[in-house]
C-alpha positions in Angstrom: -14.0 -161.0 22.8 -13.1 -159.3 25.5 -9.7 -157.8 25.0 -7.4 -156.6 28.2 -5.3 -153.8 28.4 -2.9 -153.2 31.4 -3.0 -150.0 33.2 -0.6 -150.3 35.7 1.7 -148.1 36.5 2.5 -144.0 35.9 1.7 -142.0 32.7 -0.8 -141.2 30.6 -3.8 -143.3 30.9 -5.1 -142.3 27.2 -1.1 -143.0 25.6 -1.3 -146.5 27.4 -4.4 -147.9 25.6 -3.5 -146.4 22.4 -0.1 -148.1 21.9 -2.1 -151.6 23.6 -4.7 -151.1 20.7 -2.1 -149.9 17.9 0.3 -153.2 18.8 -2.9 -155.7 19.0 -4.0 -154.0 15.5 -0.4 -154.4 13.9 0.3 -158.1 15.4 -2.8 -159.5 14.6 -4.6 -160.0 17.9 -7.3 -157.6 16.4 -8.3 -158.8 13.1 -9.6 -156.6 10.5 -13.3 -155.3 10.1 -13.2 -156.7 14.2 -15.6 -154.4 16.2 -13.9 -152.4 19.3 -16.2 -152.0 22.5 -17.9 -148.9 22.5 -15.9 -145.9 24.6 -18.3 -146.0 27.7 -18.1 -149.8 28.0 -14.4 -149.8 28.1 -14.0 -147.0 29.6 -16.2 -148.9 33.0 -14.2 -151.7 32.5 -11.1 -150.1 32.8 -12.2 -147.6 35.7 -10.9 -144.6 33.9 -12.9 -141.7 32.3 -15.1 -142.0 29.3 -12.9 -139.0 27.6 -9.9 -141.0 28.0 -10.8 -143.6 26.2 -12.3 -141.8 23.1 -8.8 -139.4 23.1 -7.6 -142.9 22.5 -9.9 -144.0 20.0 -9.9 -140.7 18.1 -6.0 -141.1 17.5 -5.9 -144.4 16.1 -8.5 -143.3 14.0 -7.2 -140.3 12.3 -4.0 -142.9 12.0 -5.6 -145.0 9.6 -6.0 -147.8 12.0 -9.6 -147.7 13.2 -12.8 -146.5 11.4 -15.7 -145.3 13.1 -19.1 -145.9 11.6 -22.2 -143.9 13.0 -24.6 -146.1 14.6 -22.7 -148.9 14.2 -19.7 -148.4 16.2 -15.9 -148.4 16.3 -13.9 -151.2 13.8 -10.5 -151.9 13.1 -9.7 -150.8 9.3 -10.9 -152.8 6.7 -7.8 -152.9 5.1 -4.9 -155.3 6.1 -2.0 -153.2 7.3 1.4 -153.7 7.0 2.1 -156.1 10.4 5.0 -155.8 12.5 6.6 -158.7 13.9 4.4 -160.9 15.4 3.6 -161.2 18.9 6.0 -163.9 20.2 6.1 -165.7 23.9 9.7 -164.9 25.4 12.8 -166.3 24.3 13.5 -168.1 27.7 17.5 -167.1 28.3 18.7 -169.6 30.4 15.5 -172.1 30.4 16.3 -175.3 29.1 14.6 -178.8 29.0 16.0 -181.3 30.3 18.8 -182.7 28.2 17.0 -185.9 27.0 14.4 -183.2 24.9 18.0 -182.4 22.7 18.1 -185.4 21.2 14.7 -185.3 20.4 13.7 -183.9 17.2 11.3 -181.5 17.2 7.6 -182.0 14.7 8.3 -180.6 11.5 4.5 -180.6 11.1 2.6 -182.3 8.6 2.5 -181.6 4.7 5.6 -180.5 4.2 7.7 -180.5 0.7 10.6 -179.8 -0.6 10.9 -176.1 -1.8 9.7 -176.0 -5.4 8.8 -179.4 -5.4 5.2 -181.0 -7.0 2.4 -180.9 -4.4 -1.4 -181.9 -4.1 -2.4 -177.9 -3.6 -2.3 -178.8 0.4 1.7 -179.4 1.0 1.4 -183.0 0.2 3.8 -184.3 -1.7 1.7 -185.1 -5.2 2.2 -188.6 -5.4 2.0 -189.5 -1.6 3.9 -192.7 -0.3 4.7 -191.4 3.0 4.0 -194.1 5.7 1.1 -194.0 8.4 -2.0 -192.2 6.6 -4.9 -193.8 5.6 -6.7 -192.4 2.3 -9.4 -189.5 3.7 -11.5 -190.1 0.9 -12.8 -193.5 2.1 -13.7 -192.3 5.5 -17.3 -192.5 5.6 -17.8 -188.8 6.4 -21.5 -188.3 5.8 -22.5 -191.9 8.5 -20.1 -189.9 10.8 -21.8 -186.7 10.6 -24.8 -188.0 11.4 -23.5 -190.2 14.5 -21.8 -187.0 15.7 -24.9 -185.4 15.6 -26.8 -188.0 17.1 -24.2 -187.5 20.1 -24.5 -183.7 20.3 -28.1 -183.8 20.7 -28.2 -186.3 23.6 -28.6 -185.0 27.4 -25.1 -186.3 27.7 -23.8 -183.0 26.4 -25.4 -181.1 29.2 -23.6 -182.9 32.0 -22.1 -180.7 34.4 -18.9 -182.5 35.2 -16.1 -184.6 34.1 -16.2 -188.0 32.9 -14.7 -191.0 34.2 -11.0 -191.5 32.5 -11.6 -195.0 31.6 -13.9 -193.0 28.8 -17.2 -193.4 27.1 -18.7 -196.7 28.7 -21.0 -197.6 25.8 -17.4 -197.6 23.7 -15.4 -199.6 26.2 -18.3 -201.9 25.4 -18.4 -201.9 22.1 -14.3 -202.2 21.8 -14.1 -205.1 24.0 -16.9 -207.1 21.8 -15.0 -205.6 18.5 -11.6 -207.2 19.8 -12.9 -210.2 21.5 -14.8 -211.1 17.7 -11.7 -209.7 15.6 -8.6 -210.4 17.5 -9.4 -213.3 20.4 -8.6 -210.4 23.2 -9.9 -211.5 26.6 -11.4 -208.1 27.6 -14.5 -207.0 29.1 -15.7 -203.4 29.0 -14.2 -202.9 32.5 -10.6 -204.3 31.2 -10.9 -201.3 28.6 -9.2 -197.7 28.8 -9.9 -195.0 25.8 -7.0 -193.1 24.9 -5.7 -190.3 22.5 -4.1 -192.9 20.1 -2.1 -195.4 20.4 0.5 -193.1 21.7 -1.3 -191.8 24.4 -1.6 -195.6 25.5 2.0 -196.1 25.3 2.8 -192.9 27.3 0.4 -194.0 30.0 1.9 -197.3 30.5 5.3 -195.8 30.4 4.6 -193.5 32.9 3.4 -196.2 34.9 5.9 -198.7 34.6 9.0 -196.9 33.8 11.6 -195.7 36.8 14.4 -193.4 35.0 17.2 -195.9 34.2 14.8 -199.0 33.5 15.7 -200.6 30.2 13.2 -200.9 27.7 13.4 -203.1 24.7 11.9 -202.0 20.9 12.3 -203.5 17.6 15.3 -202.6 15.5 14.0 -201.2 13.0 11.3 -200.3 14.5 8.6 -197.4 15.5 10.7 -194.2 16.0 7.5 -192.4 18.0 7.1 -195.6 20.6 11.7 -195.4 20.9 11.5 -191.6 21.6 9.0 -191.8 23.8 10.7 -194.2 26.6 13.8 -192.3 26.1 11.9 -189.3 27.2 10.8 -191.0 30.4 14.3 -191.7 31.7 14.7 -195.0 30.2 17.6 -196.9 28.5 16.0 -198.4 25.2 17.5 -201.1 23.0 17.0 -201.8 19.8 16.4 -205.6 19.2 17.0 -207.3 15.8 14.4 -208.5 13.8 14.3 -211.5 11.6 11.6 -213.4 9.0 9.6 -214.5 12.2 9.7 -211.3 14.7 11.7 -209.9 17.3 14.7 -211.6 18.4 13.6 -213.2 21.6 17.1 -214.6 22.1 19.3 -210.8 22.3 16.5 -209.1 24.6 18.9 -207.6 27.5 18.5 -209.8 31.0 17.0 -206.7 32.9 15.0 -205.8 30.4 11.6 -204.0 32.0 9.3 -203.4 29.3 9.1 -205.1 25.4 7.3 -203.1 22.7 6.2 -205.2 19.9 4.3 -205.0 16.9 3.6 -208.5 16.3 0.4 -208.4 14.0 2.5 -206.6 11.1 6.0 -205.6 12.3 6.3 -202.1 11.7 7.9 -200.9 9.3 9.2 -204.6 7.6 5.6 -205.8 7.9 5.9 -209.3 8.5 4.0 -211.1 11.3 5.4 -212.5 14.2 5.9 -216.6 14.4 3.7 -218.6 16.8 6.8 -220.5 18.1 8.1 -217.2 18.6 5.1 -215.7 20.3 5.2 -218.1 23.0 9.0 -217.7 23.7 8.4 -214.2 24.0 5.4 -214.5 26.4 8.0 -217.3 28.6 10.7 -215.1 28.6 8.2 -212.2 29.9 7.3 -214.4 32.6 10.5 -215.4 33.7 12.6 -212.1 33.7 9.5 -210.4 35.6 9.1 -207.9 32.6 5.5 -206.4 30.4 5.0 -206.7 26.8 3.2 -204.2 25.0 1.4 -205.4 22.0 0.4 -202.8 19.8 -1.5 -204.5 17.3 -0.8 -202.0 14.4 -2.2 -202.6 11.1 -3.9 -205.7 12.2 -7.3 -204.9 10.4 -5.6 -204.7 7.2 -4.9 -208.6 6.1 -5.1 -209.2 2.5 -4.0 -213.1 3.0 -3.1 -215.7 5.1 -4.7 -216.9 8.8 -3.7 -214.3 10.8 -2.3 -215.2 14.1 -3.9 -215.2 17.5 -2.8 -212.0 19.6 -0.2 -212.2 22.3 -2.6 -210.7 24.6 -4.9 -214.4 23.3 -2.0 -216.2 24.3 -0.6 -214.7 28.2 -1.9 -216.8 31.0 0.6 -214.7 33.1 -0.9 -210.8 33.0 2.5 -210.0 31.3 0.7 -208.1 27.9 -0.9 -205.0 27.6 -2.6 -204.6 24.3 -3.0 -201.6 22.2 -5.0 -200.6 19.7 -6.1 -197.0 17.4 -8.8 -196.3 15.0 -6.4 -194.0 13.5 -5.6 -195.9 10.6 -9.3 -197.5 9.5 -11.0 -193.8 10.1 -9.0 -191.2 10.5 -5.9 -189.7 12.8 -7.0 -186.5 13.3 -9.9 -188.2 15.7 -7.7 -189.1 18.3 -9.2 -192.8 19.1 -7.3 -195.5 20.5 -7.6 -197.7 23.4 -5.7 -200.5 25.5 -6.4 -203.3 27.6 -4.4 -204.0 30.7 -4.2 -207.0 33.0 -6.2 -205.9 36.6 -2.9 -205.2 38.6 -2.4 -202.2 36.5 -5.4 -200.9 36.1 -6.0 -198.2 39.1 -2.4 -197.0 38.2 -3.8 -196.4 34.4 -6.6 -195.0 35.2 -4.9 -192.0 38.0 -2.4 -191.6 35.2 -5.1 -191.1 32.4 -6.8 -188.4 35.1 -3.8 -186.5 35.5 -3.1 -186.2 31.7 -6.0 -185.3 30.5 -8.9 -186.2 32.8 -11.0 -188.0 29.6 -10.9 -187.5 25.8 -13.4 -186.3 23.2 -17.0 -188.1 24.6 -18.7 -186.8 21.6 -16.6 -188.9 19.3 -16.2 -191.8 21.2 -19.7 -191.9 21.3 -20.6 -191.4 17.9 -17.3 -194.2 17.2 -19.3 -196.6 19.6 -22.5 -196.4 17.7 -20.3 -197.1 14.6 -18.9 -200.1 15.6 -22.5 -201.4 17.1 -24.4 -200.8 14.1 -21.8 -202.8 12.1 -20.3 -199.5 10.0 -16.7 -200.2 10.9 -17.0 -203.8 9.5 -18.2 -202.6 6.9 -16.2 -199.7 5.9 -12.8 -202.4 7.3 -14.0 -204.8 4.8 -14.5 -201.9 1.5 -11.1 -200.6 2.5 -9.8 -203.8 2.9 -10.4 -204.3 -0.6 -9.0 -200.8 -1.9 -5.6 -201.1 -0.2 -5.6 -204.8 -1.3 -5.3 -203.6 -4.7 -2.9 -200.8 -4.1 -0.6 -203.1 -2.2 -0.7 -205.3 -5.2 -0.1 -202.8 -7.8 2.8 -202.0 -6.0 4.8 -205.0 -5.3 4.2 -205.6 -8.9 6.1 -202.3 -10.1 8.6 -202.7 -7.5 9.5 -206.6 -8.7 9.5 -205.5 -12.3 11.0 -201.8 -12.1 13.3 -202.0 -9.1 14.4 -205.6 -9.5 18.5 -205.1 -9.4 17.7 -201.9 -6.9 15.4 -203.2 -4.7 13.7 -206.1 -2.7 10.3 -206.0 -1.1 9.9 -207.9 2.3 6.9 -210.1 2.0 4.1 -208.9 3.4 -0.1 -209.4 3.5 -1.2 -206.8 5.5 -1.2 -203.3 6.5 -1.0 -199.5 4.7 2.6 -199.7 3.9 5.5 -202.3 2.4 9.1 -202.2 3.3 11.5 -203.1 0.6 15.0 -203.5 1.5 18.3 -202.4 -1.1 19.2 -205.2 -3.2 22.8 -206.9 -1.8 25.0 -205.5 -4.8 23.1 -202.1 -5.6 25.6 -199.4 -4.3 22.9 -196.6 -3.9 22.9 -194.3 -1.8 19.1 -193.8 -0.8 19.3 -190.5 1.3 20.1 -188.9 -1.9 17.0 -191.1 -3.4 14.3 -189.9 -1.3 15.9 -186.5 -1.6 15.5 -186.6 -4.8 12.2 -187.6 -4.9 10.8 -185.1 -2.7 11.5 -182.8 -5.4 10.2 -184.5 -7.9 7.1 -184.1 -5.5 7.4 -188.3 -4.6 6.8 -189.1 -1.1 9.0 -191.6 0.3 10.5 -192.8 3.6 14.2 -194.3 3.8 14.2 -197.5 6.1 17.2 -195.6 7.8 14.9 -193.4 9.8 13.4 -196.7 11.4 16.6 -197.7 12.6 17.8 -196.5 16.1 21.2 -198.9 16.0 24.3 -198.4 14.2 24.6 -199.3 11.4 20.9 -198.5 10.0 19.6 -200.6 7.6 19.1 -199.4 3.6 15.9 -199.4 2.4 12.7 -197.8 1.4 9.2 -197.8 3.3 6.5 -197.1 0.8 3.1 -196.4 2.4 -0.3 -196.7 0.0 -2.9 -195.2 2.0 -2.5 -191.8 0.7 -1.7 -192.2 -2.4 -4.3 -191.6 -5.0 -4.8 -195.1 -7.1 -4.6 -193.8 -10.7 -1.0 -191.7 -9.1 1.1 -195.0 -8.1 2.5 -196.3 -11.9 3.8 -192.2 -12.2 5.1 -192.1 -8.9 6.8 -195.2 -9.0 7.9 -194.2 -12.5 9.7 -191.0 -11.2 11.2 -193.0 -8.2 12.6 -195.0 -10.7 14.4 -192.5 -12.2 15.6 -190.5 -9.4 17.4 -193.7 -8.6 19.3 -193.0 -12.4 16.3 -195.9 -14.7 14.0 -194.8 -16.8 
């Protein structure tokens, strides 16, 4: 690597790339056992004498901090030295975001547990019931390996320019065939747009749709990501109740622009929206001149019941935009989603998806094509289907015969996660629960933090993707008693 040092200005030319050296050495930029240029080369690269570099060299190594070896050149010591602090960016002073970004937390980064607390040797908590992960050791890594490689060896790689934004067209393919067989979607490969994620997809149609000021409607509780989001883009977002059949078509706000749902398996409660309701929501689109957003989270995870056609199935108006990820069924860290837009908004999508990142990762959305033409994500769906299936049910079991006076699940048949709410009379205070629990090492998520409305509901959100099967009657044991059972 080639490493720069700044000359400019008066003084001793030699004194200059020493400290440069000494402070890259001490704040890590120059690892350990890393080889330094030889003297001539950086000395031409700098435009200053050979000599002056090797007075340089010389110093730092009768310091201690570099080593020469003859015939081999000049190395940074072996040895890890005591580091100063490290090399931060500025501090800013008087930059600031815009006010909106105070409000906003910031990522505490994945992994994290409670000081002291039980952990899976990674920073997971041990027994892991945190919402929104899907279990890594049922992602088919050896078939993806392959496909990957598959991908790398094609002439595609070799292309000397960017991509279209829409994204890899043998995927939009494949996703429009997978959703028009799975999920009824009316979509053709030219209707599809590969994104980052779901929440790319969400940011891209905010952006497009959103003036600062618009009000946008979410579900209360709802997805705190999808809430945060809009409120970064200028907009005024409600929180809409919930009941047993969906969102609340009756309270949305009059001048309501956009409507995010989650209508497959309400996150976080997990039941499905109504077909009665469905339709009222698609009307009411219609007549107050405002888009739904569908993300269809969860929706490959059934474990009974018919499920229900899509709204994006049901508009004859070009109101819906659907959205889907393959983070839950493979894995998040791929970065594969996708929506489908009615044609008006298309053009605006795909300039919007140009100017944020141009196109995604073609190597994995071809490999993630080849998957779902070859049949491997049915496949894998319906073996995982199975595995969460049982997890689900081991869980609502426990939590009906454990937690009965403390605790009542919502009914659900589908997803990686169950919502159950606090019983009526249980005067618990949960915050102190999940507390608690983290430092028993017991991942768990308080219904609370789904809640953007005063007051917030009481609750727990228990996710089972992550957890490892033969883990869930312990951790629902310790739960228990950091609610004060046995």
């Amino acid at each position: 690597m080639e490493f720069h040092i700044g000359l400019a200005g008066r003084g001793d030319l030699a004194a200059r790339i020493y400290r440069q050296l000494r402070e890259a050495v001490l704040d890590g930029r120059l690892q350990p056992g890393e080889r330094l240029p030889p003297t001539r080369e950086l000395a031409g690269r700098l435009g200053v004498a050979r000599n002056t570099v090797t007075v340089a060299y010389d110093r730092l190594t009768a310091e201690g901090f570099l080593t020469g070896k003859v015939g081999a050149g000049t190395f940074v010591c072996a040895q890890p030295l005591a580091r100063a602090r490290p090399r931060n960016a500025p501090a800013g002073g008087d930059v600031r975001p815009r006010p909106v970004w105070r409000s906003i937390p910031a990522p505490d980064g994945p992994g994290h547990a409670a000081p002291g607390s039980s952990t899976a040797g990674d920073g997971r908590p041990l027994y892991d019931f945190r919402v929104g992960t899907p279990d890594p050791a049922l992602f088919p890594l050896e078939t993806w390996r392959r496909l990957v490689a598959r991908e790398l060896s094609r002439s595609t790689v070799g292309l000397p320019e960017y991509a279209q934004p829409a994204g890899h067209a043998g995927l939009r393919e494949a996703i429009a065939r997978y959703v028009g067989v799975s999920r009824s979607v009316h979509a053709g490969a030219g209707d599809v747009l590969v994104t980052q994620g779901a929440q790319q997809a969400l940011d891209l149609v905010g952006r497009v749709l959103i003036e600062p000021g618009d009000r946008v409607a979410v579900e209360e509780p709802g997805y705190p990501p999808a809430r945060l989001l809009f409120r970064s883009l200028g907009a005024r977002v409600t929180g809409v109740p919930v009941d047993a059949e969906g969102l609340d078509v009756a309270a949305l706000p009059d001048d309501t622009r956009l409507v995010y749902v989650t209508p497959s398996h309400q996150f976080p409660l997990g039941t499905p929206m109504s077909l009665p309701r469905r339709a009222a929501l698609l009307a009411w689109a219609q007549r107050h001149d405002a888009v739904v957003i569908e993300d269809d989270y969860d929706s490959e995870y059934r474990f009974g019941g018919r499920p229900l056609e899509s709204l994006q199935s049901l508009d004859r108006c070009g109101r819906v935009v659907y959205v889907g990820s393959f983070s839950k069924t493979l894995l998040p860290m791929l970065r594969l989603g996708f929506l489908v837009a009615p044609a008006s908004l298309r053009p605006a999508l795909l300039s919007a998806k140009r100017l944020a990142d141009w196109h995604g990762d073609l190597i994995a959305q071809g490999a993630l094509a080849r998957f779902i033409d070859e049949g491997l994500l049915s496949r894998h769906i319906r073996k995982t289907t199975r595995e969460y299936a049982a997890r689900h049910a081991k869980i609502t079991t426990v939590l009906r015969e454990r937690f009965a006076d403390r605790l009542r699940p919502v009914p659900s048949a589908a997803g990686l996660h169950l919502c159950a709410r606090l019983a009526p009379d249980a005067a618990i205070d949960l915050e102190q629960v999940v507390a608690r629990a983290r430092g028993a090492g017991v991942g768990v998520e308080s219904l609370a933090g789904y809640c953007g409305e005063e007051p917030a509901q009481a609750g727990l959100v228990l996710g089972y993707g992550a957890v490892r099967p033969e883990r869930i009657d312990e951790g629902l044991r310790l739960l228990a008693e950091c609610f004060g059972a046995g």
